[in-house]
N, C-alpha and C positions, 0 to 999 in steps of 0.2 A: 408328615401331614401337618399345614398349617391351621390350626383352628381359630376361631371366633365365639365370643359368647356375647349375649344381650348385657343389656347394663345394669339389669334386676338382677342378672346370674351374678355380675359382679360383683357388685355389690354385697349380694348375698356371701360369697366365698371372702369377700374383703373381711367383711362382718365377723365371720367364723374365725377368721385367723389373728384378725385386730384381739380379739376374746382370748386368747393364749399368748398376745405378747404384752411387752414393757409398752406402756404410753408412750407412743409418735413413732415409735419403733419401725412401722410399716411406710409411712413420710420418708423416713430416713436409708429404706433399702431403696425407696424410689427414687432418691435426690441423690445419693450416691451413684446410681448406675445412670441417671439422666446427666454429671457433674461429668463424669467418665466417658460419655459418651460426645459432650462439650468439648473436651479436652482435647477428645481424636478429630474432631473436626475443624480444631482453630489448630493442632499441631505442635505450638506455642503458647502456651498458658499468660506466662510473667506479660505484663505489659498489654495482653489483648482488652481491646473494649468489650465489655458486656453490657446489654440491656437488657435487665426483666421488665416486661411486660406482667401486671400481676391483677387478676381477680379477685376474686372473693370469698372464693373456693378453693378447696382443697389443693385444687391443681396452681393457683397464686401460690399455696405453701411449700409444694415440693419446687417452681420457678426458686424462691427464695433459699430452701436450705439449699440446692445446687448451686446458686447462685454464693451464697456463703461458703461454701467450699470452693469454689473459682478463686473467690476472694482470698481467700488463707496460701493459694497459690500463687498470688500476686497479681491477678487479672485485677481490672480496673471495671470495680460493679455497680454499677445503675439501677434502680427500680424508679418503675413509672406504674405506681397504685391507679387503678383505675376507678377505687371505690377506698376513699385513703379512712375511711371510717370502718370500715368492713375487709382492712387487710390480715395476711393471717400474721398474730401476736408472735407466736413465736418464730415466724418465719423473719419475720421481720428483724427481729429484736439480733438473731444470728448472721444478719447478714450485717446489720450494724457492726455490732458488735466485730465481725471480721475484715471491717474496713471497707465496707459497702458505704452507700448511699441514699439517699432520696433524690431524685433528679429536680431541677427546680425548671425546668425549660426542658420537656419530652421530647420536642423536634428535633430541638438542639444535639443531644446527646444522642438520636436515631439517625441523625447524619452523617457520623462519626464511625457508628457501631462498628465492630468485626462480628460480632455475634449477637440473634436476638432472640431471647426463651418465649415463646407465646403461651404463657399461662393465665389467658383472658379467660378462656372456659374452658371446662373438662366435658364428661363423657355424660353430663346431665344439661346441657345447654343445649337449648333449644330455638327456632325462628331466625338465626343467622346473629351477627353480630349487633349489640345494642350500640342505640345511636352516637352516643358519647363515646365510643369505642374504636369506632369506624375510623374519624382521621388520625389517628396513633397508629390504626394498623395499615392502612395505606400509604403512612410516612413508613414505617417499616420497610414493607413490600419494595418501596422507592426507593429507598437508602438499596449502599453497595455489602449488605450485612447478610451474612448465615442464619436467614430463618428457621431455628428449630421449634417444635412442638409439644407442648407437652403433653403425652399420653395421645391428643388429636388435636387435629387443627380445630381453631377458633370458628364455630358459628357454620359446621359440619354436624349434623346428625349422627349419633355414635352409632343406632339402631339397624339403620336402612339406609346410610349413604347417601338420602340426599340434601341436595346445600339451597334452604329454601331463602335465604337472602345471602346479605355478604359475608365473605368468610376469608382469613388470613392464610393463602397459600404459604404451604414450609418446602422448604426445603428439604427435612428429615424430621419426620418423627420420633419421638422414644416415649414409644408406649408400656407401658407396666401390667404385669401379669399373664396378660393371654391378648389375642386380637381382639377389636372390634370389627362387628360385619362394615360400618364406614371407611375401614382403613383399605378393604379390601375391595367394594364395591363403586363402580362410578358414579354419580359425579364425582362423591366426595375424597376417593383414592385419588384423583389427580391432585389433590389438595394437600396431600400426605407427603411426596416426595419419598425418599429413602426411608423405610421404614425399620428401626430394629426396634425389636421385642427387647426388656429388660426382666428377669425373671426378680418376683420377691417373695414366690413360696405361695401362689396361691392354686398351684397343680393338685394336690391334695384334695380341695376343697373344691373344684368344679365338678360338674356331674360329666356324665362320659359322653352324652348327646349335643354338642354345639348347636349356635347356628347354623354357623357356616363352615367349612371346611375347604381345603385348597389340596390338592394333590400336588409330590415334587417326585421328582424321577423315581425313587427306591418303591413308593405307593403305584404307580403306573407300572414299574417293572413285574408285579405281581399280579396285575389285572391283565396285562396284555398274553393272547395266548401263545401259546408254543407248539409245534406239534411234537408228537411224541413218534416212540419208533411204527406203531401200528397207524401211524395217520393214513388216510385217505384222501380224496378232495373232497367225498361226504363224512366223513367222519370229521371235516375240519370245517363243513358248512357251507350250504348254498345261498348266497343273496341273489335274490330277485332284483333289478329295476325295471322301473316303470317310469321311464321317463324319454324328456325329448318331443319333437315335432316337427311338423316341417316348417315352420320356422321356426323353431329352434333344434334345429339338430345338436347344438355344441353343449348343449343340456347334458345331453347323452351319453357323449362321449366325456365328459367332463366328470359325472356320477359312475361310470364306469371306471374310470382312471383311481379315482380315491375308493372304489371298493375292493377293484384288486389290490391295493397296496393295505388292507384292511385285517388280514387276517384270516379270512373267511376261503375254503379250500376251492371254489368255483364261483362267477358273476353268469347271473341266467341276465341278457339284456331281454325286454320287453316294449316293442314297439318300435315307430315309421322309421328309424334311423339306423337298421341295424348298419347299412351297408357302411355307413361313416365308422360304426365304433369298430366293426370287423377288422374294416381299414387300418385303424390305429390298434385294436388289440383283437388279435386274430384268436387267442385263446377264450373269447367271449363266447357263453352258448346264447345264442341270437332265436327268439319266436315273434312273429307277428302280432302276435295276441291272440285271443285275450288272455290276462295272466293267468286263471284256472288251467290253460290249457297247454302253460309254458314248462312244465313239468316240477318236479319236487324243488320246494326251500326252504330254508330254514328260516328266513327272515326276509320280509320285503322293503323297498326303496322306491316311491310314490310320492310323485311331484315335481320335479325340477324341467322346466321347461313343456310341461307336458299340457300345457293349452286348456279348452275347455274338457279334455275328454272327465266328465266326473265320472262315465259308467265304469270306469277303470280304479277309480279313487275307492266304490263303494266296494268293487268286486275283491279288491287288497281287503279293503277295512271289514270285509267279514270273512275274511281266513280267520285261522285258528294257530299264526307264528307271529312273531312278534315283526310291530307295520313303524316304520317312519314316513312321516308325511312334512315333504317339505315343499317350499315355493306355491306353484300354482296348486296342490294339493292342499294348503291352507285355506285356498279362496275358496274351493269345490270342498270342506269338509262340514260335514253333518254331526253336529258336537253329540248327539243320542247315540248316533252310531259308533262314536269314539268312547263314551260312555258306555257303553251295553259290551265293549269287547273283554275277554275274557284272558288273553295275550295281550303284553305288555305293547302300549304304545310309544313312541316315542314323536314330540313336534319339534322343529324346528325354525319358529319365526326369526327374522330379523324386528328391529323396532315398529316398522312401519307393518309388518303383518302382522306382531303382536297388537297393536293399536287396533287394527282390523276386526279382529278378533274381541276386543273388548271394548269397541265402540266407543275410542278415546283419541286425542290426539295423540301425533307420534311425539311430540315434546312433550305429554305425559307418561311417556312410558321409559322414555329416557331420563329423565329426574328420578322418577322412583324405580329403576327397574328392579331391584328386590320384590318388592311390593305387587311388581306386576307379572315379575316368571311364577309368584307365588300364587297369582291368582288366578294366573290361567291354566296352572296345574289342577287346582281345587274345579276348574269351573270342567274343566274336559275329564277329571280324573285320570289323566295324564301325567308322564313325564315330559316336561318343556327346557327345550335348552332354548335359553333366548340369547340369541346371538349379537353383538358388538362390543363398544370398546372394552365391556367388563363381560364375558360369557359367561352366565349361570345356568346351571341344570338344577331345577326343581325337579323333586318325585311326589306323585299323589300323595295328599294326607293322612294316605290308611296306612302310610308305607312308616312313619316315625321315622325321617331320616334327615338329616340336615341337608341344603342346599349347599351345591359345589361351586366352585368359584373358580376359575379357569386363568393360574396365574400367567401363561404362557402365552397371552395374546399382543398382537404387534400390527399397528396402524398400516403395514404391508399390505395386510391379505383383503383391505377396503378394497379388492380389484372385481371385475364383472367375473362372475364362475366360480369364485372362489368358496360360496356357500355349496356349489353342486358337489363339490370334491368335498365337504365335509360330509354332507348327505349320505355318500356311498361309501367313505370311510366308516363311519359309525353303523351302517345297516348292515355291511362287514363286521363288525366288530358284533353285532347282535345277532346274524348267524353264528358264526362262532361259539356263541354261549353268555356271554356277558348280560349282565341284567341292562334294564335300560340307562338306569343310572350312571351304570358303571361304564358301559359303551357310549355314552353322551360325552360325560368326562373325557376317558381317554382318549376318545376321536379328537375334541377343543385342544386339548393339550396336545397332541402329535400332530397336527392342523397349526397350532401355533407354530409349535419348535419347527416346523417346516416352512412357514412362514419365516420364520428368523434364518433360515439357511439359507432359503431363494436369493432374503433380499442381504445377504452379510457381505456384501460390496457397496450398499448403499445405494441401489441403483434401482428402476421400476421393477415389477416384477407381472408375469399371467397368474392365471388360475393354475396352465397345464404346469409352469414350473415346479407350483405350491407342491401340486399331486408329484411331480418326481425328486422331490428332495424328500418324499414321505419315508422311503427308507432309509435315509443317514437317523434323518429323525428315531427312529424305530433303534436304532445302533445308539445315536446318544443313551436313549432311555436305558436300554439293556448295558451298558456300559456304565453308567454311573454318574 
């Protein structure tokens, strides 16, 4: 499990551990594994160009003592102070000292670079890059140099991810300590590049509740079910859908496809389209409607292509199993009624139905979407997976649980359908038994890695493919 923590949590654990050591001592584990990590990406040390880029802050100090150790290895190091009043003293003084520099011409020497540390700002900057700052980091960016980061790109929110002016794309970050939610969430993850974590001992000191968290196959392989020797196809769980129409039929069969590959021991289809999904999966129990009348589930699958009908959406939303509501079931939902339910909910907006929902534009909700899977959890009492380029599942705020962050997504699955096939995979996964959390999660992640199979030729890919490369996926995960 990858974690994240705020930058007060940081802070605070920095705090606690700085108290038990030698002065700069904790500088110096940082600048060692950032110098280390320099070394692997230039391959050849002797002879490389360096240029620090340095602040003002802390994060200038560690540029520097890394940079002083480059130095002692024969790399040829530059520092370009950007506040040469306000550089850090001892950073400085060791990089001299080890046959560094002060750059007298910034451009000059960024055009040269092989390698360049951005320790303009750390994990306390905030409003994007200051203005005297700007043309040094897009002479950067321009140069043919290895942008790395230190701890987070320049003029990135460490908090919430997003990049409210300009900000220094890396190449690779090396971050210290633990994650921040920025490095993981979009915008500002695209900003990050290759990102390794540097450990400096401050695991002790963080509390056990992140922000954020990321699941990697060993976490997934324990959430996803199995059946045992006594299973049944109810014992292993019925989803319900409720989707489709006549004009959209492929709704249907699309939401069907990702639920049987879902876990869940039988798919009850519900509504106009059975004859289509029959067609493609004859294993389907097929009713007309209405869904009280489509027999026992465990969990229902409401919205995906499913037109006006909202008497359908209310008639799900007051059972008493846990409801996923996605697509047109967003548009037809009555936030009281999603509110007032007593089984867990689970939404699935995209950007633009998130927006909907909070009466925002959709480039507000993509800038901050932290911010915004957060709010529309709090507002529906809900868990909300908001789905694109960074997929998070938020769980209601009564629940104390961190927001998941879905590291397994791939500009692939931008295809038409491909949200139906997550739909009936996860409502799958929440017959089965999985909380909504946890069934949000694993659906994103074996939705991704299925996504990464379809397209691992580099070629376009459907929805139907996403849906049948869902068992390899299923196999990586269990496999390791």
């Amino acid at each position: 499990m990858r974690t994240a923590y705020s930058v007060e949590t940081v802070r605070h654990a920095e705090a606690q551990l700085m108290a038990r050591l030698p002065e700069g001592a904790l500088m110096q584990r940082a600048a060692a594994g950032l110098a280390a990590a320099c070394a692997g990406l230039l391959g050849r040390v002797y002879g490389a160009r360096v240029v620090l880029l340095v602040g003002s802050g802390d994060n200038g100090g560690d540029a520097l003592y890394a940079g002083a150790r480059l130095a002692r290895r024969g790399a040829g190091v530059v520092a370009v102070p950007l506040a040469r009043d306000r550089v850090h003293r001892g950073g400085l003084a060791a990089l001299l000292a080890a046959g560094g520099r002060i750059a007298d011409d910034p451009f000059e020497v960024l055009a040269s670079a092989d390698l360049v540390l951005d320790g303009i700002t750390g994990i306390g900057g905030h409003g994007g890059l200051r203005a005297e700052a700007v043309p040094v980091a897009r002479a950067a960016r321009g140069s043919n140099a290895v942008i790395v980061a230190v701890d987070l790109p320049s003029g990135v929110e460490a908090d919430t991810g997003q990049v409210p002016g300009e900000a220094l794309r890396a190449d690779a970050t090396v971050t210290f300590g633990t994650y921040k939610p920025g490095l993981l969430v979009d915008p500002a993850k695209e900003y990050a590049g290759t990102v390794r974590l540097v450990g400096i001992g401050l695991e002790d000191h963080l509390p056990s509740l992140p922000e954020l968290e990321a699941l990697q196959h060993a976490d997934l392989a324990g959430l996803l079910p199995v059946p045992a020797a006594e299973s049944d196809k109810y014992r292993r769980g019925v989803v319900g859908v409720v989707a489709g129409s006549a004009r959209y039929p492929g709704a249907a069969v699309l939401s069907v496809a990702g639920a049987l590959c879902g876990g869940s021991g039988a798919v009850r289809y519900v509504g106009p389209a059975a004859d289509a999904v029959v067609a493609r999966f004859p294993e389907t129990l097929v009713h007309a409607g209405p869904p009280g009348k489509a027999g026992r589930v465990q969990a229902w699958v409401v919205g995906p292509g499913l037109g006006d009908n909202a008497d359908a959406v209310r008639e799900v939303l007051a059972s008493d199993v846990p409801v996923l509501v996605d697509a047109d079931g967003l548009r037809l939902l009555d936030a009281a009624a999603v509110r007032d339910r007593q089984a867990p909910t689970l939404l699935t907006p995209h950007a633009g139905e998130a927006a909907a929902l909070l009466g925002v534009a959709r480039e507000a909700v993509e800038a901050a979407r932290l911010d915004s899977v957060r709010e529309l959890a709090a507002r529906f009492g809900a868990t909300v997976l908001l789905k694109g380029s960074t997929t998070l599942v938020a769980p209601p705020a009564r629940e104390r649980a961190p927001v998941r962050v879905n590291p397994m997504g791939t500009p692939w699955l931008a295809t038409a359908g491909s949200g139906d096939v997550l739909s009936g995979l996860a409502g799958s996964l929440l017959a089965a038994g999985l909380d909504a959390r946890d069934a949000g999660s694993a659906a994103a992640y074996l939705h991704g890695l299925a996504g990464r199979h379809a397209a691992a030729r580099g070629v376009p890919i459907t929805a139907m493919q996403v849906a049948a490369a869902l068992p390899a996926a299923w196999r990586d995960v269990h496999s390791g």
